[in-house]
Each structure stands twice: as C-alpha cells, then as structure tokens.
Biopython code that builds the backbone (N, CA, C, O; Angstrom):
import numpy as np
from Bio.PDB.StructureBuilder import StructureBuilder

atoms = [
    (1, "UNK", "N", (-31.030, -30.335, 56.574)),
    (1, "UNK", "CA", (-31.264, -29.139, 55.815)),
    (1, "UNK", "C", (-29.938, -28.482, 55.431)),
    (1, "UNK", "O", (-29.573, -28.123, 54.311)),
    (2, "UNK", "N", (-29.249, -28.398, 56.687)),
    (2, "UNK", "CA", (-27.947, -27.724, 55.878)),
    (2, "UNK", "C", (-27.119, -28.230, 54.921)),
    (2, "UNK", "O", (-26.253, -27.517, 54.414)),
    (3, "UNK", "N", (-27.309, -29.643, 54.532)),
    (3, "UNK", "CA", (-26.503, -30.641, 53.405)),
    (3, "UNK", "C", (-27.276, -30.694, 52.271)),
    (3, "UNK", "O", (-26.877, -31.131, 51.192)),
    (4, "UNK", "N", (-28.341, -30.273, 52.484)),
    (4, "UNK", "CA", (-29.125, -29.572, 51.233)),
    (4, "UNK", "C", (-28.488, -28.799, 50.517)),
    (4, "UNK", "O", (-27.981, -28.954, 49.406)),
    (5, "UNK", "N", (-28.548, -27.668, 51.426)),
    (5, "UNK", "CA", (-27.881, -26.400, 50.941)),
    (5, "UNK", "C", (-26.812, -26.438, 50.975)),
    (5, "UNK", "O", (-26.516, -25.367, 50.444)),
    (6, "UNK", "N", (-25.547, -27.107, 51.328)),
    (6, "UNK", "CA", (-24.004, -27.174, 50.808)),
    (6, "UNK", "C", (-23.845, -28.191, 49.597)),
    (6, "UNK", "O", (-22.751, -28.277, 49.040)),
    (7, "UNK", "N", (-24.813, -28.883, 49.226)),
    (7, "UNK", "CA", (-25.209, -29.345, 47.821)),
    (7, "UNK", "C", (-25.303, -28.443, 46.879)),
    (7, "UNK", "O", (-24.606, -28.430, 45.864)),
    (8, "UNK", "N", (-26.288, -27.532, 47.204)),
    (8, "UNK", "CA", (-27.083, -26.807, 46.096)),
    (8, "UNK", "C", (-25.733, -25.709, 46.236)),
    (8, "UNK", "O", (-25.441, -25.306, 45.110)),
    (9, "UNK", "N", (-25.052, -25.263, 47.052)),
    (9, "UNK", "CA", (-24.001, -24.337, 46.708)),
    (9, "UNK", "C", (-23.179, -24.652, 46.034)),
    (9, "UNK", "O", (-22.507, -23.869, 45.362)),
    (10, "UNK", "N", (-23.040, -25.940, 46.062)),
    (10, "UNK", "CA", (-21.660, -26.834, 45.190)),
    (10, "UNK", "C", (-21.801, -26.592, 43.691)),
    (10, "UNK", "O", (-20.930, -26.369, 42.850)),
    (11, "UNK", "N", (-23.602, -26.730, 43.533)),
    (11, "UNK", "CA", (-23.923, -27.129, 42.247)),
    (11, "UNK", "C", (-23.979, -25.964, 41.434)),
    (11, "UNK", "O", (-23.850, -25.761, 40.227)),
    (12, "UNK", "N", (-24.257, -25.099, 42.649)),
    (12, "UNK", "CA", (-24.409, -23.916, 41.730)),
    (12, "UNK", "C", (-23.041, -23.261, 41.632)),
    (12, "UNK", "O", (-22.899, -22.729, 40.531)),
    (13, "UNK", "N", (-21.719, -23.098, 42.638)),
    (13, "UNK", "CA", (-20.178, -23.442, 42.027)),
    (13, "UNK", "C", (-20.017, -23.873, 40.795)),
    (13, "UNK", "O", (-19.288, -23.398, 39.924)),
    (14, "UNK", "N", (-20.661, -24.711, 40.745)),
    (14, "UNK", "CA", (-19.865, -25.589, 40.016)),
    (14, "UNK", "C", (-20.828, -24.917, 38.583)),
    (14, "UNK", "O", (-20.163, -24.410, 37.679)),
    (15, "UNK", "N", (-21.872, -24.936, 38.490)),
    (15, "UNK", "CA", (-22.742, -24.544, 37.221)),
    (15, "UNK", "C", (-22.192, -23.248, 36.899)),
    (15, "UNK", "O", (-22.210, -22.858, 35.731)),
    (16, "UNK", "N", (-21.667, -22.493, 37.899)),
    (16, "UNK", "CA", (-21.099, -21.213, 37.198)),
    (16, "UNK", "C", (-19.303, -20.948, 36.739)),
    (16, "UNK", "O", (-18.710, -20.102, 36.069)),
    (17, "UNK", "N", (-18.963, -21.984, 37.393)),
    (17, "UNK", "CA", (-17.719, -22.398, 36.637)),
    (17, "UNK", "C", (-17.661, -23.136, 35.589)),
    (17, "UNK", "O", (-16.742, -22.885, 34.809)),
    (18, "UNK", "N", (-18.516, -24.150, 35.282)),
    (18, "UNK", "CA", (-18.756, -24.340, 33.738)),
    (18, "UNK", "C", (-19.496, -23.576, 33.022)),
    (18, "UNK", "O", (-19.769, -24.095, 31.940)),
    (19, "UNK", "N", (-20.251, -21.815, 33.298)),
    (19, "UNK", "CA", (-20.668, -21.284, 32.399)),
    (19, "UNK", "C", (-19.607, -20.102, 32.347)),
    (19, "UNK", "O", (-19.902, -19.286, 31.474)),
    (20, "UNK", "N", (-18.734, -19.869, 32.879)),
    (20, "UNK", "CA", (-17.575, -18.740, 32.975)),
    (20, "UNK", "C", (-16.675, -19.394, 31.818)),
    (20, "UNK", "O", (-16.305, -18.775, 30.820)),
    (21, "UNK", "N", (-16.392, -20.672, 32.086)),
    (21, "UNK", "CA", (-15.688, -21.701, 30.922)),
    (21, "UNK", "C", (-15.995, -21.461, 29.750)),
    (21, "UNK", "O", (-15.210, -20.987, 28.928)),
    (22, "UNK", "N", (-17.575, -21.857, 29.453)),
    (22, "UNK", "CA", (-18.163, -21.862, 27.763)),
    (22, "UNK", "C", (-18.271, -20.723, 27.296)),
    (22, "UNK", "O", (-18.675, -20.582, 26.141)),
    (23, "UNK", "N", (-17.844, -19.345, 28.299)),
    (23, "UNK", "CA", (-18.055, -18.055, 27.899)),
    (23, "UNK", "C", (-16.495, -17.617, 27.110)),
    (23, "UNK", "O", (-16.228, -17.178, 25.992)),
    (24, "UNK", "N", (-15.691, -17.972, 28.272)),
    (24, "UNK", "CA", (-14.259, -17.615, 27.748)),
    (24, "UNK", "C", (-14.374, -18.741, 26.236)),
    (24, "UNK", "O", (-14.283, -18.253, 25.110)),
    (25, "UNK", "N", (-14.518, -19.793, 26.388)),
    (25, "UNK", "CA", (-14.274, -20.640, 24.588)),
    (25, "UNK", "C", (-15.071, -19.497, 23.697)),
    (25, "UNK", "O", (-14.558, -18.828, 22.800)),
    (26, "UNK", "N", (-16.459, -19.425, 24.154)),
    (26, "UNK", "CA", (-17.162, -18.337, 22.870)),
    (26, "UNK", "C", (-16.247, -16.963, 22.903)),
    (26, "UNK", "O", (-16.080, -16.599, 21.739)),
    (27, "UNK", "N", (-15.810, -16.365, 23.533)),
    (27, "UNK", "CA", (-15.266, -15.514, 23.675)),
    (27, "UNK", "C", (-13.977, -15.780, 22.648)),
    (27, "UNK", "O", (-13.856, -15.075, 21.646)),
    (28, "UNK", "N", (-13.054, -16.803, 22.947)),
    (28, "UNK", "CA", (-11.892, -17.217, 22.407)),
    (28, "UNK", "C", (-12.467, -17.480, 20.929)),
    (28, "UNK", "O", (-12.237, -16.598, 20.103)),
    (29, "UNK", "N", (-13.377, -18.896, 20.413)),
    (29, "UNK", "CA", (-13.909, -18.549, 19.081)),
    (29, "UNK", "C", (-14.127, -17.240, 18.594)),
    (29, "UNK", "O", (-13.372, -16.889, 17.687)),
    (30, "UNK", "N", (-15.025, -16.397, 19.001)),
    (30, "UNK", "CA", (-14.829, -15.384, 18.475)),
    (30, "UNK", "C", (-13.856, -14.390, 17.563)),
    (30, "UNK", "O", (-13.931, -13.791, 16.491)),
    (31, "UNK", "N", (-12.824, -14.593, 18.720)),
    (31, "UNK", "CA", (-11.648, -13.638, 18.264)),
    (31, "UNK", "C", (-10.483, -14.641, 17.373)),
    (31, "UNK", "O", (-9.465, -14.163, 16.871)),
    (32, "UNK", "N", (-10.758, -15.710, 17.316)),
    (32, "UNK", "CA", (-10.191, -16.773, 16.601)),
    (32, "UNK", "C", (-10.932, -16.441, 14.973)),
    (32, "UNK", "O", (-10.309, -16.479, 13.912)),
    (33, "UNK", "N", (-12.324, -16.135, 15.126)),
    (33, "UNK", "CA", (-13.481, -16.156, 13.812)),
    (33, "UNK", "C", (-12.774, -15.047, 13.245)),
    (33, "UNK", "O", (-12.146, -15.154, 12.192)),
    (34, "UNK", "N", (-12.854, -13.955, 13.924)),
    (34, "UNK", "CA", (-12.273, -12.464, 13.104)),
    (34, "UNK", "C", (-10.854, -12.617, 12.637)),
    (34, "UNK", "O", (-10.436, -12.274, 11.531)),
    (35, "UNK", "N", (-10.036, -13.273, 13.780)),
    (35, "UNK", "CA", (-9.095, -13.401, 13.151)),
    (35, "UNK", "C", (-9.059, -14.085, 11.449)),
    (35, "UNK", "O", (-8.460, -13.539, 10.523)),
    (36, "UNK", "N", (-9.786, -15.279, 11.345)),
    (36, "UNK", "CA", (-9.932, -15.535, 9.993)),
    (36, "UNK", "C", (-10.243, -14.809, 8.783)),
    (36, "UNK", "O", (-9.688, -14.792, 7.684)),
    (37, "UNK", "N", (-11.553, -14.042, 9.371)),
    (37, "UNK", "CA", (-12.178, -13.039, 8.405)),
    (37, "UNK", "C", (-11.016, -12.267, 8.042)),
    (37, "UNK", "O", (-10.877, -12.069, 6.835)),
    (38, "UNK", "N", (-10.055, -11.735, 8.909)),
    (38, "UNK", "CA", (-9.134, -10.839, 8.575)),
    (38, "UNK", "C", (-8.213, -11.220, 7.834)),
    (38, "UNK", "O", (-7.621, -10.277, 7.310)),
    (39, "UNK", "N", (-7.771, -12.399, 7.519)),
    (39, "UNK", "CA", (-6.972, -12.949, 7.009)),
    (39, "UNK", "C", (-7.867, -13.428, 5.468)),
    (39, "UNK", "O", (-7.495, -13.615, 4.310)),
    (40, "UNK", "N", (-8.935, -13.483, 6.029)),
    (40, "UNK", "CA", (-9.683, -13.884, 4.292)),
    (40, "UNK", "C", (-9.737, -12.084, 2.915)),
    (40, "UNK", "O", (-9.621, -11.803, 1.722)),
    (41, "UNK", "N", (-9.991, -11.436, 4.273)),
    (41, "UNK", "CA", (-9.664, -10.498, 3.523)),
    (41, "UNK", "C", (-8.483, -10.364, 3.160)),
    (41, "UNK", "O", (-8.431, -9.681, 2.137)),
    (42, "UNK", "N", (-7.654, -10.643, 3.462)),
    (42, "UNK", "CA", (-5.997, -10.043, 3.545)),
    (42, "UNK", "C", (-5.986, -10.572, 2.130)),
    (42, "UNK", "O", (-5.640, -9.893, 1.163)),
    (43, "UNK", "N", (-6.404, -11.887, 2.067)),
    (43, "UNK", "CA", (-5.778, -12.955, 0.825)),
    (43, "UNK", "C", (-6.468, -12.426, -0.542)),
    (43, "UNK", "O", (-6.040, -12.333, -1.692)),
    (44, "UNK", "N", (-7.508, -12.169, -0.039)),
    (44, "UNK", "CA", (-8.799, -11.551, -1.648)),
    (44, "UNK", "C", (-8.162, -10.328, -1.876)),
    (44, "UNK", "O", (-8.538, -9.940, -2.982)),
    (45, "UNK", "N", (-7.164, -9.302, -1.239)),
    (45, "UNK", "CA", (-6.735, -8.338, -1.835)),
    (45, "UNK", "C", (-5.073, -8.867, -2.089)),
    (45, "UNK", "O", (-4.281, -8.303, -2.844)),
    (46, "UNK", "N", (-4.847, -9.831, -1.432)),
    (46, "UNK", "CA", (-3.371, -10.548, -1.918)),
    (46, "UNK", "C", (-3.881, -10.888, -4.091)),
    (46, "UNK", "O", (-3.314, -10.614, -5.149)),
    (47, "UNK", "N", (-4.758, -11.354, -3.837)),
    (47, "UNK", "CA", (-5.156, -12.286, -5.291)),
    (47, "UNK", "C", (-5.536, -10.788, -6.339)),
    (47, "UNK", "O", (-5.005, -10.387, -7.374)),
    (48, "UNK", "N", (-6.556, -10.305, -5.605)),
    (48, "UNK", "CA", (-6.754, -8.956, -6.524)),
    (48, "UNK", "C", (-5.206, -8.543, -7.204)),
    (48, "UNK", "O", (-4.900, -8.241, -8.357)),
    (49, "UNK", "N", (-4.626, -8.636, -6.315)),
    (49, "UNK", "CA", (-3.079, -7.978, -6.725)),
    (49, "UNK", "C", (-2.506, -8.868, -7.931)),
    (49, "UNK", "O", (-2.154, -8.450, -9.034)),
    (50, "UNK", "N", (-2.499, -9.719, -7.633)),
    (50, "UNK", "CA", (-1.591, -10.872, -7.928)),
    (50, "UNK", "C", (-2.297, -11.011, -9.550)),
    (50, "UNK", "O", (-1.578, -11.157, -10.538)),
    (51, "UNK", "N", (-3.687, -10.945, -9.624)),
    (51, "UNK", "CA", (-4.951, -10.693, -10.611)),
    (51, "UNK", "C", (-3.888, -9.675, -11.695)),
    (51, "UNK", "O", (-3.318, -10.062, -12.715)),
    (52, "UNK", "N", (-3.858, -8.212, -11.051)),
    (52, "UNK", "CA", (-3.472, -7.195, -11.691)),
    (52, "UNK", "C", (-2.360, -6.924, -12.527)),
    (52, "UNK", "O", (-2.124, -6.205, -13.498)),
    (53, "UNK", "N", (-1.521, -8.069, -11.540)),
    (53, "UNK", "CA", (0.246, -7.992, -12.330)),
    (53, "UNK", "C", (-0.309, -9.012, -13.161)),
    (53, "UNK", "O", (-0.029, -8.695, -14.317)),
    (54, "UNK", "N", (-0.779, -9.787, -13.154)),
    (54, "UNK", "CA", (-0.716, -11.157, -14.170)),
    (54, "UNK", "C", (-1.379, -10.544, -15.395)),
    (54, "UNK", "O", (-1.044, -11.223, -16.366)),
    (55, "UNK", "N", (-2.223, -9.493, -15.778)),
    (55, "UNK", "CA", (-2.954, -9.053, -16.731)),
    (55, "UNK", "C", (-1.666, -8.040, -17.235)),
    (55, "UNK", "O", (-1.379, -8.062, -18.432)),
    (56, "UNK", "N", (-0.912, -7.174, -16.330)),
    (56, "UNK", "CA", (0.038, -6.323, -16.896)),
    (56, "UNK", "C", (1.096, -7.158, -17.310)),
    (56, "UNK", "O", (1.880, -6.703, -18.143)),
    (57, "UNK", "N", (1.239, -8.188, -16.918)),
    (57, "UNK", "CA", (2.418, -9.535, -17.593)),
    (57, "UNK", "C", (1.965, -10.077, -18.544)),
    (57, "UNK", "O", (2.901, -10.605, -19.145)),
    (58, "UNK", "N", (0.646, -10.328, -19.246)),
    (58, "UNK", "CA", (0.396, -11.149, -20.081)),
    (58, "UNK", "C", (0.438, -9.632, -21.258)),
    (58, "UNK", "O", (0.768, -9.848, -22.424)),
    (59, "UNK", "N", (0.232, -8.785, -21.005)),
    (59, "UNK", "CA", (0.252, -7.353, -21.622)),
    (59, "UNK", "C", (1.647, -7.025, -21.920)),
    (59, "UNK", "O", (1.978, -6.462, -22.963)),
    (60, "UNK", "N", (2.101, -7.221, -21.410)),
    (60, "UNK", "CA", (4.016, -7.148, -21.609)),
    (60, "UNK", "C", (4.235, -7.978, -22.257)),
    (60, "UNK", "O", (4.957, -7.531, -23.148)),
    (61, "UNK", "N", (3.952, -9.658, -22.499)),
    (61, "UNK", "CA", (4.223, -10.804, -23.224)),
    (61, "UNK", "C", (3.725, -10.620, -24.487)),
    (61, "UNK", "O", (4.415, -10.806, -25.490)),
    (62, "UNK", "N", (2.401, -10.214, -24.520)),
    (62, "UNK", "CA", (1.957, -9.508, -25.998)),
    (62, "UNK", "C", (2.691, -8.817, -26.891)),
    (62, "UNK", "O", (2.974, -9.034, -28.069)),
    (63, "UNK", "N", (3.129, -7.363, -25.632)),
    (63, "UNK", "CA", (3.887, -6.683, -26.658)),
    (63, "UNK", "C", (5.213, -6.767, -27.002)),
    (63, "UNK", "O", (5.685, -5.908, -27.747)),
    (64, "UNK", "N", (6.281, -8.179, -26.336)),
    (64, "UNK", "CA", (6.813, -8.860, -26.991)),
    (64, "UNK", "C", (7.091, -9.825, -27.727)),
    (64, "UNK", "O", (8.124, -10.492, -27.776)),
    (65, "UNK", "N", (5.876, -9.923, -28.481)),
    (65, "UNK", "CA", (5.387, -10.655, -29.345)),
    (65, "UNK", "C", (5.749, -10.391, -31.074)),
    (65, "UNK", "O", (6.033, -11.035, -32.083)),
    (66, "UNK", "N", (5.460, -8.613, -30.501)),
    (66, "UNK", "CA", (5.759, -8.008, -31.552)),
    (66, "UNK", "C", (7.635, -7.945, -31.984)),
    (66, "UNK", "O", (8.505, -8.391, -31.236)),
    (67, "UNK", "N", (7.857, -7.398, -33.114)),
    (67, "UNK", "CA", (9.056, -6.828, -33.362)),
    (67, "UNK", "C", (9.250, -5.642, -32.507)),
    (67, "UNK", "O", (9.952, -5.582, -31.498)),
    (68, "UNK", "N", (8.611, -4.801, -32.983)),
    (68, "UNK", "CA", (8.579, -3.434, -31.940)),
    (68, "UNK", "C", (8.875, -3.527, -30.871)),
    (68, "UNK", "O", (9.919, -3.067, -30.411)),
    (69, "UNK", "N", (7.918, -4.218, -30.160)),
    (69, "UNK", "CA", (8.123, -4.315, -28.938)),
    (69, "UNK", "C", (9.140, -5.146, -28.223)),
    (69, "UNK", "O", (9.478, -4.887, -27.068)),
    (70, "UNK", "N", (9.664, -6.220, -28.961)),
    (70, "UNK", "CA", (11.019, -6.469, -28.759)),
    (70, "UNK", "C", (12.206, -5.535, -28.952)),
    (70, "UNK", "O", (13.063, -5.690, -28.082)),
    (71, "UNK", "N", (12.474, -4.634, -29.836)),
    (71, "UNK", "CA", (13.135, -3.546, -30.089)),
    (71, "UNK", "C", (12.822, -2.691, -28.977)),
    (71, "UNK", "O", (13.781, -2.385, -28.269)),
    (72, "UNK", "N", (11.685, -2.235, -28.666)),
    (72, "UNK", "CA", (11.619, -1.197, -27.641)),
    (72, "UNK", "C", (12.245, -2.007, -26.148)),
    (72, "UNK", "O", (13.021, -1.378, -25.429)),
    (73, "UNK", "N", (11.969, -2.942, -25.910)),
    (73, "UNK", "CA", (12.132, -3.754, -24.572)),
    (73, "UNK", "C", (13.956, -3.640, -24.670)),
    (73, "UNK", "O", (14.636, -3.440, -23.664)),
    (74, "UNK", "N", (14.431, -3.776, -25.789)),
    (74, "UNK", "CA", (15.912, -4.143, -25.842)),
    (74, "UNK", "C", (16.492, -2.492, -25.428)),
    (74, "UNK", "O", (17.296, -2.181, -24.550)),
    (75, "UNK", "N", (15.889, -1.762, -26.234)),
    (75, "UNK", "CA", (16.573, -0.452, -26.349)),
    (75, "UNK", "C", (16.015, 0.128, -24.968)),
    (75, "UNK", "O", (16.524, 1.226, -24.740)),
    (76, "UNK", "N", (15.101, -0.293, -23.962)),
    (76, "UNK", "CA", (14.956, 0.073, -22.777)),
    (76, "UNK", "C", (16.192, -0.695, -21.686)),
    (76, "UNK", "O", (16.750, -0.155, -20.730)),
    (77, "UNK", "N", (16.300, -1.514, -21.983)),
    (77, "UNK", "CA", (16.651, -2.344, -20.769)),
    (77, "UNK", "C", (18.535, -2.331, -21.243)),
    (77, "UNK", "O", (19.230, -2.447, -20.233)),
    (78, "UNK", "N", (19.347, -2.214, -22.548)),
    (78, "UNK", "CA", (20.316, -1.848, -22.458)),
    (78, "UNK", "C", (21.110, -0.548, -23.283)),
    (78, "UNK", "O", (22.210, -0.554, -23.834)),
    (79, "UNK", "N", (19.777, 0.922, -23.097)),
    (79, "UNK", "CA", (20.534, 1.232, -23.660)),
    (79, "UNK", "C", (20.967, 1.524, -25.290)),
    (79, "UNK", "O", (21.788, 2.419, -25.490)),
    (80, "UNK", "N", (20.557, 0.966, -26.148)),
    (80, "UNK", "CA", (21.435, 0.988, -27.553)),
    (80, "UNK", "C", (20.593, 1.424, -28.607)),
    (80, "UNK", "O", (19.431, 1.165, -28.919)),
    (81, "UNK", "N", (21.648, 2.291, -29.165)),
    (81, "UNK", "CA", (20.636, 3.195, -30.714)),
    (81, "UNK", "C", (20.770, 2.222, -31.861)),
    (81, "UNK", "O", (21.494, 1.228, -31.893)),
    (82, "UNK", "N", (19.936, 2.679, -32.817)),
    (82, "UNK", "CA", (20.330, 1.947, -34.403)),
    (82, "UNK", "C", (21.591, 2.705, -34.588)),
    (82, "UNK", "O", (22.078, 3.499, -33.783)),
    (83, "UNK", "N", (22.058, 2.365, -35.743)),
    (83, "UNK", "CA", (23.557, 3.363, -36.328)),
    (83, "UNK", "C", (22.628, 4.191, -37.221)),
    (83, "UNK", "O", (21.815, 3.996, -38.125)),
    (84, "UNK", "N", (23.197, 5.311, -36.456)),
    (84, "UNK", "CA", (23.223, 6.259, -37.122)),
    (84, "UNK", "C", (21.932, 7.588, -36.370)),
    (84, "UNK", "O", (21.574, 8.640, -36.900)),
    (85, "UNK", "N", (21.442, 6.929, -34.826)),
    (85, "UNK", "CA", (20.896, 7.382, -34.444)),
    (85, "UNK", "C", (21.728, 8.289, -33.274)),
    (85, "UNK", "O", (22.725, 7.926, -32.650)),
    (86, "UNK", "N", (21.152, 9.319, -33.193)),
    (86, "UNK", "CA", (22.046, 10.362, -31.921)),
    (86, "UNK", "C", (20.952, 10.416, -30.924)),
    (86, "UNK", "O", (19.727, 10.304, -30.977)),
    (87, "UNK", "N", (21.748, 10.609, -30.081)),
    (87, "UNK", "CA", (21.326, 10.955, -28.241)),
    (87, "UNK", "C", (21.067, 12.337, -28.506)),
    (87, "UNK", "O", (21.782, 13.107, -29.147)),
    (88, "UNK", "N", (19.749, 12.622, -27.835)),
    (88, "UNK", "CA", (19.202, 13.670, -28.143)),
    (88, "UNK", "C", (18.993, 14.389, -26.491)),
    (88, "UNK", "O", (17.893, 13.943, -26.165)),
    (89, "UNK", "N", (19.350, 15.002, -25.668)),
    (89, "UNK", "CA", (18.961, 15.257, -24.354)),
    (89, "UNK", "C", (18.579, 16.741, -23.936)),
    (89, "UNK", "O", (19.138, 17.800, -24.219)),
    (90, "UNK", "N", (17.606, 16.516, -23.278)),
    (90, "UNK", "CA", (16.453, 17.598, -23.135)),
    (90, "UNK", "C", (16.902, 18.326, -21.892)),
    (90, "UNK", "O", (16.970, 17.815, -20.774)),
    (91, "UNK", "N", (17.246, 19.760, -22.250)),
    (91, "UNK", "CA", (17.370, 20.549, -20.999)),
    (91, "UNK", "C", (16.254, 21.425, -20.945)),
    (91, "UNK", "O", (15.639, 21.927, -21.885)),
    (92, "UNK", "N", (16.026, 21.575, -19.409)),
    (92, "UNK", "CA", (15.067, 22.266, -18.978)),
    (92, "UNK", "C", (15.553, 23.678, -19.262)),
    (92, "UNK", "O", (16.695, 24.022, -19.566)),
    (93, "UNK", "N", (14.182, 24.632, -19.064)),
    (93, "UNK", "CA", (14.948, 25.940, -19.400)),
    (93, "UNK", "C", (14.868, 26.526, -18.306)),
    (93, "UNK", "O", (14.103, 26.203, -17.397)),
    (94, "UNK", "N", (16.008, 27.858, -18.287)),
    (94, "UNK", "CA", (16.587, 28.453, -16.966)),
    (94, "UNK", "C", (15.350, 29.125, -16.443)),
    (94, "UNK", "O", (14.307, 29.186, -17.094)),
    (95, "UNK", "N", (15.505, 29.620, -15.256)),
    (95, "UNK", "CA", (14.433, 29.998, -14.736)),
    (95, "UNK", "C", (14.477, 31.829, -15.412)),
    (95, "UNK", "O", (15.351, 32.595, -15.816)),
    (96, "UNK", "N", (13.301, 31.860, -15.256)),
    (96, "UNK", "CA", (13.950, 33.564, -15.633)),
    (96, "UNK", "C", (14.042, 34.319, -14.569)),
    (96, "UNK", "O", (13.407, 34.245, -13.517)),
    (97, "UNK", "N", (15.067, 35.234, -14.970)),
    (97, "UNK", "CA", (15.724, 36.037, -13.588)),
    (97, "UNK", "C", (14.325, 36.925, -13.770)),
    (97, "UNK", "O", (13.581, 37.038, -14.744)),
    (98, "UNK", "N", (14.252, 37.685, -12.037)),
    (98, "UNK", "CA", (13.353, 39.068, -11.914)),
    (98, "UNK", "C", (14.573, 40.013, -11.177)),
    (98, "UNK", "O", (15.550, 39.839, -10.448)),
    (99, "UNK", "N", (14.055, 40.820, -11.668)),
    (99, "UNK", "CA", (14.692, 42.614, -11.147)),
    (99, "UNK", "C", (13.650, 42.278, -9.380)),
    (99, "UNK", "O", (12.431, 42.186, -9.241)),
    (100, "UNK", "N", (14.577, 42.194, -8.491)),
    (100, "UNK", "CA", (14.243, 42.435, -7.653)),
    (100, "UNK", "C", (13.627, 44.199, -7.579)),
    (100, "UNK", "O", (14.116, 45.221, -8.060)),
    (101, "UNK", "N", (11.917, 43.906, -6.469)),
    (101, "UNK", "CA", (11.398, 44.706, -6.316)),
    (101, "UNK", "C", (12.367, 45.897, -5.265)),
    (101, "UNK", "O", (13.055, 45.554, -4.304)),
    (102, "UNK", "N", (12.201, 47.197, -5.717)),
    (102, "UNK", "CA", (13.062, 48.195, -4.845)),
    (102, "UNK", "C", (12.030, 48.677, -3.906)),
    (102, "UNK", "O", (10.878, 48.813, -4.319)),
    (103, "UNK", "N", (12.390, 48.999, -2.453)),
    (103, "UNK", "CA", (11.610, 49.446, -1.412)),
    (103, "UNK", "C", (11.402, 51.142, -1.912)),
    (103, "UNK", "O", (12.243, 51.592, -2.691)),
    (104, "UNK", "N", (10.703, 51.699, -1.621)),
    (104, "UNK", "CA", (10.650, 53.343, -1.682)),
    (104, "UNK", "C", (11.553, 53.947, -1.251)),
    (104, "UNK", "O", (11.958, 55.014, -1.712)),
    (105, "UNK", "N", (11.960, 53.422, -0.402)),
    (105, "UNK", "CA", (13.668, 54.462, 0.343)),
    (105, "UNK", "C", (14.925, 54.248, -0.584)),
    (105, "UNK", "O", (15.811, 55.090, -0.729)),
    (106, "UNK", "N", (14.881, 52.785, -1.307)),
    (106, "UNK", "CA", (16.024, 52.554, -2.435)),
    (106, "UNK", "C", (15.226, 53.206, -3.341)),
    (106, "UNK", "O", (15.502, 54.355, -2.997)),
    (107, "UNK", "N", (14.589, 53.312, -4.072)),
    (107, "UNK", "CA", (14.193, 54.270, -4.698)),
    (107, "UNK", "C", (14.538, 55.712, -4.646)),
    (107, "UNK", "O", (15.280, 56.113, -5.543)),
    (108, "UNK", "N", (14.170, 56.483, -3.837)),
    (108, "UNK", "CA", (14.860, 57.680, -3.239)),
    (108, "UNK", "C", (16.464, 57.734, -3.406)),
    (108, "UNK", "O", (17.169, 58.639, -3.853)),
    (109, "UNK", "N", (16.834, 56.361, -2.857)),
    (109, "UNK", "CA", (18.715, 56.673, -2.489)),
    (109, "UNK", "C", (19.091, 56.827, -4.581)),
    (109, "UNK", "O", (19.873, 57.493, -5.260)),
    (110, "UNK", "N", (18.109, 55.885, -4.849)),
    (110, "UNK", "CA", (18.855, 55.751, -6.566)),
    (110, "UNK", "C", (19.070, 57.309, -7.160)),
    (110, "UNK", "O", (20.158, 57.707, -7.577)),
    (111, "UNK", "N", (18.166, 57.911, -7.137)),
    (111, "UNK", "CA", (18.469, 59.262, -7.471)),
    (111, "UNK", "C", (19.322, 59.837, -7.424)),
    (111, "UNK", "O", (19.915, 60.332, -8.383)),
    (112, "UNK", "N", (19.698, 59.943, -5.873)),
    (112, "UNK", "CA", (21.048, 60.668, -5.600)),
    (112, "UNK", "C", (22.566, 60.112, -5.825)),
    (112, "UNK", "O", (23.619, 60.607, -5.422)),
    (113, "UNK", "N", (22.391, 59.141, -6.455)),
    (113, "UNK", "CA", (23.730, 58.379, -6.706)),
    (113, "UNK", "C", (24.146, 59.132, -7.934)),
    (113, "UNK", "O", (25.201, 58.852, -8.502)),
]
sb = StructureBuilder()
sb.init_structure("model")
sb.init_model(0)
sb.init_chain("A")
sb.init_seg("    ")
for serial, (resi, resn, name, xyz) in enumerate(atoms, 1):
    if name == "N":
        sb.init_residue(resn, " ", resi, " ")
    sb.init_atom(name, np.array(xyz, "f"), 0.0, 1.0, " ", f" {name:<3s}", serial, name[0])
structure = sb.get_structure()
C-alpha cells in the first residue's frame, strides 16, 4: 500500500510540474502575442505616415511640374528676386505706450507741485 501511494505522489509531482510548465509557455505566448500586436500596430501607423508624406511628395512633384512652381521652389530655397524686384520687409507695429494709472495719493501730491 505504501508504494501505491509514493507512486501516485510521484505522478501527481510530476503532473503538476508539467502543468506549471504549459502554464508558464501559455503565459510566455501570450506576452510574446501582444508583443506582436504591438508592433503590428506600430507598423500600420509607421505606413499611415509614410502614406501621408508620399501624397505630400507626389503634391510637391506636381507643383514642380509647373513653371511657377519651379520659380517658387527656386526663389524659396535660394533666395533670389527677378531684376528689378525689391525686398520688401514687414515691421510689426510698436506697442502703444499707456499713461500709467495714478494711485489717489499721486493724484493729490500732483496738485501741489
């Protein structure tokens, strides 16, 4: 009887060390799975991006397609007027001064001056 039962303890050792095992792998898949998902997302907003410049690049290629827009691209990127064109530069305007507010006692003193 007792080699019965140091059997059945073994087995059941042993059955719960191979279910502690298949728990940690599901466990490990798991966080292996999300990890993917996270990375699938990462890439679908990598491409969205990548989507966005390629439409604003083919939009830029267009509008150097044109004359214009070759002229504008040139006169952006170095700089240069036609002859006979002037630099025109925009100043902001001054702030306007205020009369500082007088307390009632400067008020009073102004009088007597």
């Amino acid at each position: 009887m007792r080699a019965k039962q140091w059997r059945q303890g073994l087995l059941i050792g042993f059955l719960m060390l191979v279910t502690f095992w298949l728990i940690s792998l599901i466990v490990s898949l798991s966080g292996k799975a999300q990890i993917a998902v996270d990375e699938a997302h990462k890439a679908q907003r990598q491409y969205q991006a990548l989507e966005e410049r390629k439409i604003a690049l083919e939009a830029s290629l267009a509008a150097l397609e044109t004359a214009r827009g070759r002229d504008s691209a040139i006169r952006t990127a170095f700089g240069v007027a036609r002859p006979g064109e002037e630099v025109i530069v925009v100043v902001p305007p001054k702030p306007a001064t205020t009369t500082p507010t007088l307390s009632w006692w400067e008020k009073i003193l102004i009088w007597f001056k």
